[in-house]
N, C-alpha and C positions, 0 to 999 in steps of 0.2 A: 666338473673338474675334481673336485672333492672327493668322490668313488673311485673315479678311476687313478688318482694318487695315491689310495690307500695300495689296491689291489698291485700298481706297480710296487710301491713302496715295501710291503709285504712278500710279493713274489722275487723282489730281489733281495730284500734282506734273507730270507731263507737259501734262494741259489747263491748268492754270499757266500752264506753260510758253508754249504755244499764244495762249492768252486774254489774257496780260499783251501778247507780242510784237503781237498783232494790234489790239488795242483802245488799248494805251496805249502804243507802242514802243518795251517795255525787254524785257530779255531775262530767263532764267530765271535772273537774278543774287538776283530775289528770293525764293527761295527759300532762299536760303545762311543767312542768319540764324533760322532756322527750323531747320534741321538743325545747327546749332550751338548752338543750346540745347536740341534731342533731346539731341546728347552731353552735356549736362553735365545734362540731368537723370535720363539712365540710372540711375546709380548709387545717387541720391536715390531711384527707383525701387524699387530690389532693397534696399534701408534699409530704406524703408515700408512693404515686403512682410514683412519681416524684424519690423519691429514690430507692424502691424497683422494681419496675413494678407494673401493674394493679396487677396479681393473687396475690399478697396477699393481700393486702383490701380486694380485693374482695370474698377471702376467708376466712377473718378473719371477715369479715361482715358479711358472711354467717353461718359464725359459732356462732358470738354474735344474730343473728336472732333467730337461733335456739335453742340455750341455753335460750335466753328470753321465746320463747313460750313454752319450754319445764319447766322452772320454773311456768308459767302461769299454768301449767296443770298437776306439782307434786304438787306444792304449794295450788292449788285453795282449799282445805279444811280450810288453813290458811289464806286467802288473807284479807287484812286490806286495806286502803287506803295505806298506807308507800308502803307493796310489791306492788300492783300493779304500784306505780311510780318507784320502782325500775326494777320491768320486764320491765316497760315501755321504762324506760332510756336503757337498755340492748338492745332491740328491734330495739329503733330508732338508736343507735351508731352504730348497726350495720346496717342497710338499711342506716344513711348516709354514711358509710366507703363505702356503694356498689353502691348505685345507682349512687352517683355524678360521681365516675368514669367509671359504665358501660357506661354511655353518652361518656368518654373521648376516652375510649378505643375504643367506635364503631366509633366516627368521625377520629379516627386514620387511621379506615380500608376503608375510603369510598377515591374517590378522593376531593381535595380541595375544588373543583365549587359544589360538593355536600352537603359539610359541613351543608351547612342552615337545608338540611333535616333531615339529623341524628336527631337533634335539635327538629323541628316541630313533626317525626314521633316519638319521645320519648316524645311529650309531648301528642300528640295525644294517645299514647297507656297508658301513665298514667292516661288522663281520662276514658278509658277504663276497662283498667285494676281498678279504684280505685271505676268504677260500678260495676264489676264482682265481688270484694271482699267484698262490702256492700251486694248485692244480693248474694253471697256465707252463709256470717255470721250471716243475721236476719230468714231465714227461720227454720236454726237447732235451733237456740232458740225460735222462735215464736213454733216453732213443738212444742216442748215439754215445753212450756208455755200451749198450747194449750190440749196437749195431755198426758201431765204427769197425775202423781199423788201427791199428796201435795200443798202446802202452793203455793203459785207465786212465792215467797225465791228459796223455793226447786227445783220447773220445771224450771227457771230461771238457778238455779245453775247446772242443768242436761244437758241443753240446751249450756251453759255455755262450758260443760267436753263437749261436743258435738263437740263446735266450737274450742276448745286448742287443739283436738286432730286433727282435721281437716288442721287446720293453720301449728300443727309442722308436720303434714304426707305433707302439699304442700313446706313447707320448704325445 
């Protein structure tokens, strides 16, 4: 879960990035309030985990993932600056409800002297992972930038339904 939250998480904040500048002309400021309530719900996180067990963060992260991208991709005919920070905040609450404790969960499973690795190999596969989700997300919009029909708006916005539907079928 943890991998492939990064790799979503990444591959959309970059087409964000991309989709907000080219459709609506603001830049990838909208995303800051999104990543600003990730930090403050870390810690409420690893609490939750602490009371309930891992599976439900880690489920209810996975479910906040999916209901953001999936508003990402009813929503995108309306999308303004405001929804997209609100999908956004949806998105990152839940990737932090998940990720901070899949680390927890797997250094649970490993023995002690191995602890460091859990650690190192989780951050080694988030930069992996957070290549595979940029290079997952600028091609299906370059395509159809490239190869639509219409305005840049329009192939953008195509390229766009492209990657929302992408994101919530790897969710």
């Amino acid at each position: 879960m943890g991998t492939t939250a990064y790799l979503l998480l990444l591959g959309l904040a970059l087409f964000a990035i991309i989709y907000a500048l080219s459709l609506i002309g603001i830049s990838g400021l909208v995303l800051l309030p999104g990543s600003c309530v990730g930090a403050v719900i870390s810690p409420f996180a690893g609490k939750l985990a602490d009371k309930r067990g891992f599976k439900f963060p880690l489920t209810l992260g996975g479910c906040l993932f999916l209901l953001g991208n999936c508003l990402l991709l009813v929503l995108q005919p309306l999308l303004t600056p405001v929804l997209i920070v609100v999908c956004h905040i949806v998105i990152r609450s839940g990737f932090n409800l998940s990720f901070a404790n899949t680390i927890s969960n797997a250094s649970t499973l490993v023995d002690r002297k191995n602890g460091a690795d859990v650690n190192s190999s989780f951050n080694m596969l988030q930069h992996f992972a957070g290549s595979v989700g940029v290079s997952l997300a600028t091609p299906l919009i370059s395509l159809a930038q490239k190869t639509g029909q219409g305005t840049l708006g329009q192939r953008s916005y195509q390229g766009g339904r492209y990657d929302f539907i992408m994101f919530s079928c790897l969710v």
